[in-house]
Residue, then its C-alpha position, 0 to 999 in steps of 0.5 A: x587397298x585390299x587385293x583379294x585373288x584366285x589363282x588358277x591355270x590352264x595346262x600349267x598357264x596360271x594367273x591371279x584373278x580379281x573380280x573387280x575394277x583395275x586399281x590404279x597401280x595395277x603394273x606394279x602390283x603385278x609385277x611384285x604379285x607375280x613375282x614366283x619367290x617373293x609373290x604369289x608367283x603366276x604369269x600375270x593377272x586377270x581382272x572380271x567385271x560386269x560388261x555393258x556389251x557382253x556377260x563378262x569382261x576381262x582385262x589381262x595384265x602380264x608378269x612385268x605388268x603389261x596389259x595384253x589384248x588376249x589370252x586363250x588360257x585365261x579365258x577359259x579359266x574366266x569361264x570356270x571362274x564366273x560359273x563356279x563362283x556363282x556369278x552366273x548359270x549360263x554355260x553359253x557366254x560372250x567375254x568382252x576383250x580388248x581383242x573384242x568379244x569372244x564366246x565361250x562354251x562351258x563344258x560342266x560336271x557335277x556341277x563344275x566347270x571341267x573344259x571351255x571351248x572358245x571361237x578366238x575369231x578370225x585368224x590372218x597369216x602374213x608374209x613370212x619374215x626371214x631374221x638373222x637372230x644372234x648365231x642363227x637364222x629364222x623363218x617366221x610366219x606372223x599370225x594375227x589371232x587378236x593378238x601377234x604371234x611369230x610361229x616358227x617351224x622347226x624340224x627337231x625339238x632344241x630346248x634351248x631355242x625358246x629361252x635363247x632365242x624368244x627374247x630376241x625375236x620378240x623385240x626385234x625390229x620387224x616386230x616393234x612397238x608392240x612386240x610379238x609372241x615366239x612359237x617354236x613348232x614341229x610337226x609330229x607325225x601323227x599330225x599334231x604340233x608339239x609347240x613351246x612358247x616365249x611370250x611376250x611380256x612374261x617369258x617361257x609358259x607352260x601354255x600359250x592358249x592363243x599361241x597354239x590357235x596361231x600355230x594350228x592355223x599356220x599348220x592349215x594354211x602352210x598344209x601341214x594340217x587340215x581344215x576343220x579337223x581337231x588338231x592336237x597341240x601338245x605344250x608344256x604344261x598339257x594338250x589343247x584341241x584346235x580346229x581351224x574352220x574354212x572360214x578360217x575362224x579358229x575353236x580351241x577346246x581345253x581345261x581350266x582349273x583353280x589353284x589356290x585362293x589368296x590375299x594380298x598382305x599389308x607389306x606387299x600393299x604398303x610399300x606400293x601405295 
């Protein structure tokens, strides 16, 4: 097994992706990949193949080696990677997902991918749910952007919340089996969200790409925002630009970049086979 990859990021959201099937030992290689000290470090890794239904597939595979329905980040940097890399020359792309089919506009610049913008599909808000988490109590709005997230409001930015609190919700009962994605938002007063994020099955990011389109979509729904206004979500690792339509399909617009290119060694390979 040899296992060649390219990091990349978006807003600080990196992944290694492979172009090519998923091997067979695809959790622990992520796993040991991902690992920040002794791999590659990332928040997991995304392989690209040809597609039947679509121009591309992809399949994302998260830091402990679940595999997650969609990624936001992700998949502008699927955008920027088949275009730079040559596999294609079309800037209008359809990416098949295991949340289904997404299309992505690839924004370029000297013959570069710069910005993709992407149609994440429908959103659906549920009931709020009221938890009693440890020491505190919560409101969370569940939001379904093809793949769960748990958006939580709060007035004042705590630093501590999505570390102390994220891992909690994201396995709580009203959540299991598949777990969700825990925003912290606030309302800024220039109308933006500043959100922070625990995801599911990687921890605190930098950037959740479908997190912020959950997030601005409560925002809209909860009349904090507005339809079809381009509402700017500010995360760790940089700002996304979301807008909601009034069919409540959701466009997220933001940057995808490369990082580095790299190899599996034999020691890491060896004592997976």
């Amino acid at each position: 097994m040899t296992v060649k990859f390219t990091k990349m990021q978006g807003l600080g959201n990196d992944y290694l992706y492979v172009y090519g099937p998923v091997p067979d030992q695809v959790e622990e290689l992520c796993i040991r990949l991902s690992d920040r000290h002794f791999g590659a470090g990332s928040d997991g890794m995304i392989f690209i193949s040809p597609s039947a239904s679509a121009d591309f597939s992809m399949r994302i595979f998260n830091a402990d080696g679940s595999e997650a329905m969609m990624c936001g980040n992700g998949i502008r940097c699927v955008g920027k990677y088949v275009f730079d890399k040559g596999y294609t020359d079309k800037t209008d792309l359809r990416i098949e997902t295991r949340s289904g089919i997404r299309h992505l506009t690839l924004f370029v610049e000297d013959g570069a991918v710069k910005e993709a913008e992407v149609d994440m599909g429908t959103g659906v808000l549920s009931e709020p749910r009221n938890l009693s988490v440890s020491d505190h109590d919560f409101t969370c709005y569940p939001v379904s952007v093809g793949n769960p997230h748990a958006v939580i409001f709060t007035a004042s930015e705590d630093e501590k919340e999505p570390e102390t609190y994220g891992p909690l919700i994201e396995c709580h009962e009203a959540f299991l089996p598949d777990r969700t994605n825990v925003e912290f938002v606030r309302v800024l007063e220039d109308g933006a969200l500043r959100m922070r994020v625990w995801e599911r099955g990687s921890g605190i990011t930098m950037a959740c790409g479908t997190g912020a389109c959950a997030s601005a979509f409560a925002a809209v729904k909860l009349g904090f925002c507005s339809y079809d206004t381009p509402i700017r979500v500010d995360l760790d690792g940089g700002s996304l630009l979301i807008r909601v339509q009034k069919d409540d399909r959701i466009l997220m617009r933001g940057p995808a970049a490369f990082v580095f290119e790299g190899e599996a060694c034999d020691d890491l390979l060896s004592s997976i086979r």
